[in-house]
C-alpha positions as CSV (number, residue, x, y, z in Angstrom):
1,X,145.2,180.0,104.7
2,X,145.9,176.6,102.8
3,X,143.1,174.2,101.4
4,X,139.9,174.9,100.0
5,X,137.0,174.3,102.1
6,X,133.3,173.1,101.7
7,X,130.6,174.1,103.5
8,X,126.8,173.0,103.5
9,X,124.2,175.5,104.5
10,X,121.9,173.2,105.9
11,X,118.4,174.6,106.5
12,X,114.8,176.5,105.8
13,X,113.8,179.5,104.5
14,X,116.8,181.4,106.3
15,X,119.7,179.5,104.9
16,X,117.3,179.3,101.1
17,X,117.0,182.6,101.2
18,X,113.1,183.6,100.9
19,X,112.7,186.7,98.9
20,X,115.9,187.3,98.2
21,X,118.5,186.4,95.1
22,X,120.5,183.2,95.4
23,X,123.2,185.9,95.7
24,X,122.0,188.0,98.3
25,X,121.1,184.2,100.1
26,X,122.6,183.6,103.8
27,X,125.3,180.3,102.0
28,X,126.1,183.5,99.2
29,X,127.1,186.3,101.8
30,X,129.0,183.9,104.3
31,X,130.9,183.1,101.6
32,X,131.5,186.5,100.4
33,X,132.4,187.5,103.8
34,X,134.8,184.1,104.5
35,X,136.8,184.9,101.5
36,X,137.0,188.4,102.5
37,X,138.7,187.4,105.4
38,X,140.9,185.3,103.6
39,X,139.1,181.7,103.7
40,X,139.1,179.5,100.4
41,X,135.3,178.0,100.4
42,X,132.3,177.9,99.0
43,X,128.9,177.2,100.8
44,X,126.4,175.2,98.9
45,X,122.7,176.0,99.8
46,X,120.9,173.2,101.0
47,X,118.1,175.3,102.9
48,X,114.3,174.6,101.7
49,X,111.6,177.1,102.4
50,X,109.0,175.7,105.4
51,X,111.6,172.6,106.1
52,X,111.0,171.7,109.6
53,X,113.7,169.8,111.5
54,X,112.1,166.3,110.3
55,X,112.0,167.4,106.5
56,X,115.7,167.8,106.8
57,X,116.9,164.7,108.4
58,X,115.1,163.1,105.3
59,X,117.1,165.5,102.9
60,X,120.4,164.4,105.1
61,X,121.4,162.0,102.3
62,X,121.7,164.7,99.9
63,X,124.5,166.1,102.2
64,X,126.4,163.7,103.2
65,X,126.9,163.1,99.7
66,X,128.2,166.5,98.7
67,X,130.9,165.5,101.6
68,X,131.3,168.8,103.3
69,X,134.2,170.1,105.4
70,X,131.8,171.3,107.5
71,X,127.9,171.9,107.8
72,X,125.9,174.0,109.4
73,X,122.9,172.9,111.0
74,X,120.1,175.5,110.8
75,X,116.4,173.8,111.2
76,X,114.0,174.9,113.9
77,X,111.5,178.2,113.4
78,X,109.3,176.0,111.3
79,X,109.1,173.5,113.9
80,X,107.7,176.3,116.7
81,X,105.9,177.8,114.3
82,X,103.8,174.4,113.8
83,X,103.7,173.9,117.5
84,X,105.6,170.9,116.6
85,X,106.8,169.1,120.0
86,X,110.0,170.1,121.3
87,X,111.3,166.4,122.0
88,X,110.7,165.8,118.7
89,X,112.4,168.3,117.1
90,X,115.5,167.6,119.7
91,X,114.9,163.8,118.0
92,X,115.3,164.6,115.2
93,X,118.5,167.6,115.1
94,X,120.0,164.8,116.7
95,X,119.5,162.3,114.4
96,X,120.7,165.1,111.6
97,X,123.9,165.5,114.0
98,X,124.6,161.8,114.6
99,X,124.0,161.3,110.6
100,X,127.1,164.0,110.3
101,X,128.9,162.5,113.4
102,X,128.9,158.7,111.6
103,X,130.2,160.3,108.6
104,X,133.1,162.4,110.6
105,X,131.4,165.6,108.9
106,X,131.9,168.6,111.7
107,X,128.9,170.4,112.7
108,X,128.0,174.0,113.7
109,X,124.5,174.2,115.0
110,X,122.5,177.6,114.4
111,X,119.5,177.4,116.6
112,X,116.4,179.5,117.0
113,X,114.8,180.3,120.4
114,X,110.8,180.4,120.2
115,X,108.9,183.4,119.9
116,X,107.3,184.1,123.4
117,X,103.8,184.5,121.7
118,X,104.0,180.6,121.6
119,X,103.6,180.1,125.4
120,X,106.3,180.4,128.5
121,X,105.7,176.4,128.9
122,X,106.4,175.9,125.3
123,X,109.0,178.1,125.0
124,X,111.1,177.1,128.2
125,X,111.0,173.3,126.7
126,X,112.0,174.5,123.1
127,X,114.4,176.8,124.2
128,X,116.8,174.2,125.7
129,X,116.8,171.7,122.3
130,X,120.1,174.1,121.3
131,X,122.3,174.4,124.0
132,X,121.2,170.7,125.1
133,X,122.4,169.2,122.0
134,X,125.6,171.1,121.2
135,X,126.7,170.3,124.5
136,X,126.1,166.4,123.7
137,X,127.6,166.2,120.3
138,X,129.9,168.6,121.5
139,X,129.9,171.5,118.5
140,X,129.7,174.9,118.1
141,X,126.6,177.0,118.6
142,X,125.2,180.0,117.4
143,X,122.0,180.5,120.2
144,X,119.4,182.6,117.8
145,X,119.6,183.2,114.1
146,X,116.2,185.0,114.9
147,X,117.7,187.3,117.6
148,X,120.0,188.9,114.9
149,X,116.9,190.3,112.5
150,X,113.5,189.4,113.8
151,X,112.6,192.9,115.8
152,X,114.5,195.1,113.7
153,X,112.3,196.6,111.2
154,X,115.5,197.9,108.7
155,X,116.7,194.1,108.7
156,X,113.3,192.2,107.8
157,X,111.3,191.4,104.5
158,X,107.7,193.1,104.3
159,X,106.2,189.8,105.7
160,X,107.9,191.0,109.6
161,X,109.4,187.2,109.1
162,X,112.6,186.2,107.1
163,X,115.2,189.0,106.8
164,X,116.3,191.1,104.0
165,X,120.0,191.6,102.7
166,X,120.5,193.2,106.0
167,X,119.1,190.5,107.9
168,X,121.3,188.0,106.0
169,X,124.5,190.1,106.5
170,X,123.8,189.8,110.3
171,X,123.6,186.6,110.4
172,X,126.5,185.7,108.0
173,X,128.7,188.2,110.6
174,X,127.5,186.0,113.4
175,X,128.5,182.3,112.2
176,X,131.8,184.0,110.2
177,X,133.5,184.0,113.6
178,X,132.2,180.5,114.5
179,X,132.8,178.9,111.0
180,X,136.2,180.3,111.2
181,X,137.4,178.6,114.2
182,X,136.1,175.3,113.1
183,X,137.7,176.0,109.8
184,X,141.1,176.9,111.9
185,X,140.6,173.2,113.0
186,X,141.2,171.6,109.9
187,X,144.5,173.3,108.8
């Protein structure tokens, strides 16, 4: 594949990597795994630790400066996890997306679907904030990063919260797939 690509790991604790080595860090092992499968890139880590979806649309800026190829969108555990209102966390991942949008920066959304624990009520209304809003801006989703670590005991940090190297590695195999066809795009 021609041209080098840049990707921004846009996120919280699961993109930053809590716990872990910047190396052994979910931007790190997509990487890894990209070039491995022949892509030229390099993901820069813009996750923060207990970022909610409002701390990153003021850390947007930061972003869009670094001028990505492409970035992926990965905000919203924090926000269930502070009982946060779902319309305002669709507020503002949209905001995030429109900010990328106005700059013609592509977007891959990786959403989280609410822990049941957190109410049926609750969790139907957060629950739609993903598919809702990649079907309005029209870009790729991945549904749960949570799905691919949470319940696994072999793939999650003592904490039973943010995953381990294995945890990572199953998400990075996840969006690979994803971030290679919108890479394909830009041939």
């Amino acid at each position: 594949m021609s041209g080098s690509f840049c990707i921004a790991c846009f996120g919280d604790s699961l993109t930053e990597g809590f716990g872990l080595r910047a190396s052994q860090a979910l931007p790190s092992v997509l990487e890894s795994l990209l070039r491995d499968r022949g892509f030229d890139v390099r993901c820069h880590n813009f996750g923060v630790s207990g970022d909610t979806a409002g701390d990153g649309l003021q850390r947007l800026k930061k972003v869009l400066q670094a001028k990505p190829d492409l970035c992926i969108v990965a905000f919203g555990a924090n926000d269930f996890f502070l009982g946060l209102e779902p319309g305002q966390t669709d507020d503002d991942l949209a905001a995030i997306l429109e900010g990328l949008a106005a700059c013609k920066i592509p977007a891959l959304l990786a959403g989280v679907r609410c822990l049941a624990e957190f109410g049926e009520e609750y969790k139907r209304e957060f629950d739609m904030i993903f598919p809702h809003l990649a079907e309005r801006f029209g870009v790729a989703l991945l549904p749960d990063l949570l799905s691919l670590y949470l319940r696994d005991p072999m793939k999650v940090l003592i904490d039973q919260i943010h995953p381990n190297e294995q945890g990572v590695r199953s998400m990075a195999e996840a969006l690979a797939p994803l971030v290679e066809a919108e890479l394909a795009k830009r041939r």
